[in-house]
C-alpha positions as CSV (number, residue, x, y, z in Angstrom):
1,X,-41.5,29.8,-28.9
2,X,-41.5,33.1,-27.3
3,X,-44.8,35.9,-28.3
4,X,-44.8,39.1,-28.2
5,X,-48.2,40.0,-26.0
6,X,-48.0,40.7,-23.1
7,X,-48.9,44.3,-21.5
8,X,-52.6,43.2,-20.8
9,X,-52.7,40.0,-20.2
10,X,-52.6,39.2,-16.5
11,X,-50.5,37.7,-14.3
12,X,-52.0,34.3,-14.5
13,X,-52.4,33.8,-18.0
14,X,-48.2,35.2,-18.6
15,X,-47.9,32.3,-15.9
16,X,-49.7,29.9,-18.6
17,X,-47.9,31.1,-21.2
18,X,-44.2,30.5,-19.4
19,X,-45.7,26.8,-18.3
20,X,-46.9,26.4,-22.1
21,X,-43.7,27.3,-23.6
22,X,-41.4,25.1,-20.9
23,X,-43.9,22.5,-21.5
24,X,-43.2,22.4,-25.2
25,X,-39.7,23.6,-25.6
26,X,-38.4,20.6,-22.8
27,X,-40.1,18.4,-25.5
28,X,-38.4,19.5,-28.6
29,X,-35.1,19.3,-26.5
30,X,-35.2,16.1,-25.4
31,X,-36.3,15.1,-29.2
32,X,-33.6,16.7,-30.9
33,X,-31.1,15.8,-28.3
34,X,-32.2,12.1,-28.4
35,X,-31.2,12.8,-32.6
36,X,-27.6,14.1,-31.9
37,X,-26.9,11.5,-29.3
38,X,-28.1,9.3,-32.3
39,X,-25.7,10.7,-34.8
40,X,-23.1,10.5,-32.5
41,X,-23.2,6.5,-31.4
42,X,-24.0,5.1,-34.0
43,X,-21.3,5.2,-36.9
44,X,-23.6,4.0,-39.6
45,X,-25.4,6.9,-39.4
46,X,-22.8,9.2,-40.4
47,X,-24.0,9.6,-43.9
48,X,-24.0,12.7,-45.7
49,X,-28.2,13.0,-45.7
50,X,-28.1,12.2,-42.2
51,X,-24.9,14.8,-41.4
52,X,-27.9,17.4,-42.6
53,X,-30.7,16.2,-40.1
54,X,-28.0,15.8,-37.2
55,X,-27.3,19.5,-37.8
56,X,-31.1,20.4,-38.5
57,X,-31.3,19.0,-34.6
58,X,-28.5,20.4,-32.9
59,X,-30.0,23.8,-34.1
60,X,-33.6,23.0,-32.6
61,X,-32.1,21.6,-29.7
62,X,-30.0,25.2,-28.5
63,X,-33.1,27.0,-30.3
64,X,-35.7,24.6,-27.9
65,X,-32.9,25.9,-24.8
66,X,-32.3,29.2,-25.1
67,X,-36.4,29.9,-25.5
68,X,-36.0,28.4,-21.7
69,X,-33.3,30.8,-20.8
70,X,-34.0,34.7,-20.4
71,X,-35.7,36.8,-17.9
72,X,-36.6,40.8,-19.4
73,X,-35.6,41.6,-15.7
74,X,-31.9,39.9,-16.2
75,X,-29.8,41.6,-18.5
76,X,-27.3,39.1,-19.8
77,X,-29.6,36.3,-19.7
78,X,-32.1,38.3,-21.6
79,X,-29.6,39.1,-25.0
80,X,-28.3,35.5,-24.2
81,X,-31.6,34.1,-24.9
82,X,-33.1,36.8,-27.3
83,X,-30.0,36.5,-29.6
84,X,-29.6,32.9,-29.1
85,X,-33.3,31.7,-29.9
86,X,-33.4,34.0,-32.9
87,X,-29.8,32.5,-34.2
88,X,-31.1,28.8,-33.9
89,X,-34.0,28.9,-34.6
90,X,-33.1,30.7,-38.1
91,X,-30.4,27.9,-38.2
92,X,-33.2,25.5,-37.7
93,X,-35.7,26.1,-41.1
94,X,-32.5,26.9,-42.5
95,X,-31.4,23.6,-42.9
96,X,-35.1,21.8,-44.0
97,X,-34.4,23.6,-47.0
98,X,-30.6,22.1,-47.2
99,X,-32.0,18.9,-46.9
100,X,-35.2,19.8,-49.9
101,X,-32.1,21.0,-52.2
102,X,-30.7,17.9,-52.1
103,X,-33.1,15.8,-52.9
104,X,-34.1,18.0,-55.7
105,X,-30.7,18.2,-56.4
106,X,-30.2,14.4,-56.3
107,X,-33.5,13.6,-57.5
108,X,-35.1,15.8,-60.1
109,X,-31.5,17.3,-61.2
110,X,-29.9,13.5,-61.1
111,X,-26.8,15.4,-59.6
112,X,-24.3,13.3,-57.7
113,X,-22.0,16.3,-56.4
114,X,-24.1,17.0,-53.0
115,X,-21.4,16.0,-50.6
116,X,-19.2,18.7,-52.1
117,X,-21.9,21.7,-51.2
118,X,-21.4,21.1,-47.7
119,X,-19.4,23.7,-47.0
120,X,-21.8,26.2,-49.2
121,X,-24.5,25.1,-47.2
122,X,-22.7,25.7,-43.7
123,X,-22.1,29.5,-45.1
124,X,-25.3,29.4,-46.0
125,X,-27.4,28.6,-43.4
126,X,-24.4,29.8,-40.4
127,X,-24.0,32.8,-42.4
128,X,-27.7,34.0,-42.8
129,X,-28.5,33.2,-39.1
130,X,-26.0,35.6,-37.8
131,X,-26.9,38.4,-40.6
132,X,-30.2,37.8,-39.8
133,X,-29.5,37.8,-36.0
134,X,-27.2,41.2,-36.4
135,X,-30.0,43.1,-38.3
136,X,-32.5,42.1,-35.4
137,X,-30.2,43.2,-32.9
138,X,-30.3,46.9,-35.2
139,X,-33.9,47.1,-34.5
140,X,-33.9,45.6,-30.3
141,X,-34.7,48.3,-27.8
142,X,-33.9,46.9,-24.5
143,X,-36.1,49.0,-22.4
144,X,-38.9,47.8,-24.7
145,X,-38.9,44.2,-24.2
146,X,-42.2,41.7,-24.3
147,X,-42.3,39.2,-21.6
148,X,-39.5,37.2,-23.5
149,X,-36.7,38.5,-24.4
150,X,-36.7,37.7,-27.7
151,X,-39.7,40.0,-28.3
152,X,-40.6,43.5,-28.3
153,X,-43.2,46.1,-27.7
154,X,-41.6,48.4,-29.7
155,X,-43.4,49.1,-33.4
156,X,-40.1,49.4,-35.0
157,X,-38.7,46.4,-33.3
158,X,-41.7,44.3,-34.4
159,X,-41.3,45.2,-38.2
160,X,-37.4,44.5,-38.0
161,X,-38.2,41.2,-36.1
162,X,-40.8,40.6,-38.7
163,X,-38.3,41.3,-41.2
164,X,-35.6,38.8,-40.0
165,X,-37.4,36.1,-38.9
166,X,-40.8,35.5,-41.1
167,X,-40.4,36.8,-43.9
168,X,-37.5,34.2,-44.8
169,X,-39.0,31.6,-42.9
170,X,-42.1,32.0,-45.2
171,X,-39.7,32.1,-47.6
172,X,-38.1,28.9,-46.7
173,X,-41.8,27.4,-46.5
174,X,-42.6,28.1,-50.3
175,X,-39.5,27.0,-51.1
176,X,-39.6,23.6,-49.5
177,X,-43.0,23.5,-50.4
178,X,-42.2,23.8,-54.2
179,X,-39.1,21.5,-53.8
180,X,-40.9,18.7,-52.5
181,X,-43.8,18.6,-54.7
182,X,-41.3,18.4,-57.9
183,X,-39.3,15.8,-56.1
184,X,-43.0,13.6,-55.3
185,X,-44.3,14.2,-58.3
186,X,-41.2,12.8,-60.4
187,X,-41.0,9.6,-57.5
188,X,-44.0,8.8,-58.5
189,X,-44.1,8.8,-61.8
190,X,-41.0,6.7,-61.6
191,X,-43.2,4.5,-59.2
192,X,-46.2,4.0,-61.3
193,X,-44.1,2.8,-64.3
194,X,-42.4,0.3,-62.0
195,X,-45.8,-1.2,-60.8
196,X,-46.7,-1.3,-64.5
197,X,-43.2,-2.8,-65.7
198,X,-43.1,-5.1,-62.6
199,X,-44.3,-8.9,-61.8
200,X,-47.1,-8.9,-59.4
201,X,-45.1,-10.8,-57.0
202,X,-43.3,-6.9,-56.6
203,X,-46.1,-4.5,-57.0
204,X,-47.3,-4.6,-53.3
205,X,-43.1,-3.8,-52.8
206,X,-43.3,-0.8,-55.2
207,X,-46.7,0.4,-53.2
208,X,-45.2,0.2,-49.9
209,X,-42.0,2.3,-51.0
210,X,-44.6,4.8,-53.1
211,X,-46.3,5.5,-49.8
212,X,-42.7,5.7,-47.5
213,X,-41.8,8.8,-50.0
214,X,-45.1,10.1,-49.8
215,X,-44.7,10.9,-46.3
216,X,-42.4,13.3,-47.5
217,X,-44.9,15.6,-48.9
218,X,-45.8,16.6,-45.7
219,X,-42.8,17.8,-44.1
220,X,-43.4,21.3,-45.2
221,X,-46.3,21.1,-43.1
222,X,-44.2,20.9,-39.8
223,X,-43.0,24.4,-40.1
224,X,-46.8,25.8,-41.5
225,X,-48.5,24.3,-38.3
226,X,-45.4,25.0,-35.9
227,X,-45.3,29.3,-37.2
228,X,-48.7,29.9,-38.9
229,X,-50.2,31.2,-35.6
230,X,-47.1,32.7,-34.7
231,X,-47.5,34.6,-38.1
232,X,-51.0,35.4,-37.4
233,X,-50.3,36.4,-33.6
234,X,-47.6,38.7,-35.1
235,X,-49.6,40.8,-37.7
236,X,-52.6,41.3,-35.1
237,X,-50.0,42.1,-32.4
238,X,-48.9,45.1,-34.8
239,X,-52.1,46.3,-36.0
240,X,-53.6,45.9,-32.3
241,X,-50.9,46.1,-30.2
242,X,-53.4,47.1,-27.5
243,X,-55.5,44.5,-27.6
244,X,-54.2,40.8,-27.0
245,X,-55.9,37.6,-27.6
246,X,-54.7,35.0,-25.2
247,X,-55.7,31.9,-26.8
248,X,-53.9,32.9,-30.2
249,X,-51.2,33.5,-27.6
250,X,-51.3,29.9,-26.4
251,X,-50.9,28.8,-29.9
252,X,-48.5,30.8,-31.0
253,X,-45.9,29.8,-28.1
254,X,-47.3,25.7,-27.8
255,X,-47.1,25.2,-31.8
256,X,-43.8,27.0,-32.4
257,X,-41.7,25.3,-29.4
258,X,-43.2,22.3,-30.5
259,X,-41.2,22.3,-33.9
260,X,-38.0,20.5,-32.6
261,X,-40.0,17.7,-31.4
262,X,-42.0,17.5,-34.8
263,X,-38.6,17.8,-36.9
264,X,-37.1,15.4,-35.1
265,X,-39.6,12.8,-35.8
266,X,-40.3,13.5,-39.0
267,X,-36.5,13.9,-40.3
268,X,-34.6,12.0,-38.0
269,X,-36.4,8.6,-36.7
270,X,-36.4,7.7,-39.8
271,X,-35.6,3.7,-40.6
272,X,-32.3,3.6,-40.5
273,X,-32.6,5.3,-36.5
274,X,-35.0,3.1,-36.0
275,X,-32.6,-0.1,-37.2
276,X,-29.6,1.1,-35.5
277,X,-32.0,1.4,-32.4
278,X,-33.2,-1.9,-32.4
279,X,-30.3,-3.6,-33.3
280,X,-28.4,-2.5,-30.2
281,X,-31.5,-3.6,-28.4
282,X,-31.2,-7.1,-29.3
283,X,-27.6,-6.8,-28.5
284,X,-28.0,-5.4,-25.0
285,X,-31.3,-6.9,-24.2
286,X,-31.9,-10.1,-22.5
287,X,-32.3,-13.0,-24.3
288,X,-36.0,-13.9,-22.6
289,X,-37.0,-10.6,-23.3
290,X,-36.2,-10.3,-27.1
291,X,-39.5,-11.6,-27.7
292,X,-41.4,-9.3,-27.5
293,X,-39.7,-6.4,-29.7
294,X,-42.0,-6.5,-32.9
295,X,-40.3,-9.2,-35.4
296,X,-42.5,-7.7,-38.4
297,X,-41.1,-4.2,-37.3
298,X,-37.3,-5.5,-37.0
299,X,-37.5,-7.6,-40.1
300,X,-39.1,-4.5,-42.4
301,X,-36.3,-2.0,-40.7
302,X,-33.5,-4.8,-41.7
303,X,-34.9,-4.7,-45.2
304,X,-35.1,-0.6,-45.7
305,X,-32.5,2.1,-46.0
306,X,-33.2,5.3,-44.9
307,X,-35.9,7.5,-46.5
308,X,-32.7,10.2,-47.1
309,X,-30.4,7.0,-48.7
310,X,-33.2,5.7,-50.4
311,X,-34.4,8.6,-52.4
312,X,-30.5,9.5,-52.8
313,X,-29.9,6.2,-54.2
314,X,-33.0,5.9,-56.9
315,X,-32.2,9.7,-57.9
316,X,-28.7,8.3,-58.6
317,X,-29.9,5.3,-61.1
């Protein structure tokens, strides 16, 4: 994702910033893409928990696009990509925390009426983005631009973009944060008194499933890693905005265009992906090569439902 440096660095290293962010943001594309075109083939997945994540990667993938987009030299590519990227990319830790509400909601709460917030949560997170986008635009000066569009040189422009972009995307990470450690922590509980109630025969069952949700603790981590040196870039951009440092630079733009590829794993190839997947593989596969897809890989995927359905279902019980 795009940094604001940029009036001392030279030539070459802007060059190995643009290569860095390209790099990164055709790899978060072609993640989330591969997601949507997921959603849209395969009919099974079009549950409500998966409806969330399709939508949490159609915003990283025109977030991972428009931060390829823009030239400062280009006027209607530039506002095209600076409004764009910010839009989406709000849009795009927007929904994580949809998808942490309802499985608090569904979970901790033991609420069964998520399907019906939909429509909240498109206001939500549609509505936000473009208030959030609007105010930024308040603050853009377009003869002060950074080297991407969506950044400025301006003080005032950084403290606005500061304003409507981390602040609730730190704000989305505490929340997420909090959300998911009440929704582990009650999981396994629940899990510990199942070993204990259970027949030995099930306990290793029960273990394996314990670990699957576990995984889910570190979700909030994606958007930490992905932003924290984007934070940290931002604040010493501001207080030394004469003074660059190009390998906080590099971090800041490979870890943040990376975030649609890490969402994308983490949230959509999930099990149920992963069964849909192979099942069209041993459909469309020859028969002589069948053997070698991984039978203890297609017979656990048969077995599981999605980490989303699964938690939906056991906060349901």
């Amino acid at each position: 994702m795009p940094t604001s440096q940029m009036l001392i660095l030279t030539a070459h290293d802007r060059r190995i910033l643009t290569a860095v962010n390209a790099g990164a943001s055709t790899f978060s594309l072609v993640g989330s893409a591969f997601i949507v075109l997921c959603y849209l083939m395969f009919k099974e997945l079009r549950k409500f928990s998966f409806k969330l994540v399709f939508f949490l990667a159609f915003s990283d993938m025109l977030c991972s696009f428009f931060s390829l987009v823009g030239d400062p030299s280009k006027g209607f590519f530039c506002f095209a990509q600076g409004y764009s990227t910010h839009f989406f990319c709000v849009a795009s830790f927007l929904w994580t925390t949809t998808i942490a509400f309802t499985l608090h909601r569904t979970v901790v709460r033991h609420k069964t009426d998520v399907e019906d917030l939909e429509p909240m949560f498109h206001l939500y997170v549609w509505g936000t983005s473009l208030v959030m986008t609007v105010i930024r635009s308040i603050g853009n000066d377009p003869e002060r631009l950074g080297v991407w569009c969506w950044t400025e040189t301006g003080r005032a422009g950084k403290v606005v973009h500061f304003i409507t972009f981390y602040a609730p995307l730190w704000g989305a990470i505490l929340f997420n944060g909090f959300t998911y450690f009440q929704v582990i922590r009650m999981l396994n509980n629940a899990t510990r008194m199942a070993v204990g109630m259970s027949e030995r025969s099930h306990q290793s069952e029960v273990r394996a499933d314990m670990k699957a949700l576990n995984r889910w603790g570190y979700y909030p981590l994606i958007l930490i890693g992905a932003w924290t040196f984007g934070t940290i870039n931002r604040i010493h951009d501001f207080i030394e905005p004469n003074h660059k440092i190009f390998w906080l630079s590099v971090l800041d733009v490979g870890t943040a265009a990376l975030m649609g590829l890490f969402n994308s794993i983490a949230y959509g190839l999930n099990s149920s992906v992963r069964r849909a997947i192979h099942e069209r593989l041993e459909l469309w596969w020859p028969e002589r090569f069948r053997r070698w897809l991984p039978i203890s890989t297609r017979l656990r995927n048969l077995e599981q439902e999605s980490e989303l359905t699964s938690l939906k279902t056991q906060g349901q019980q």
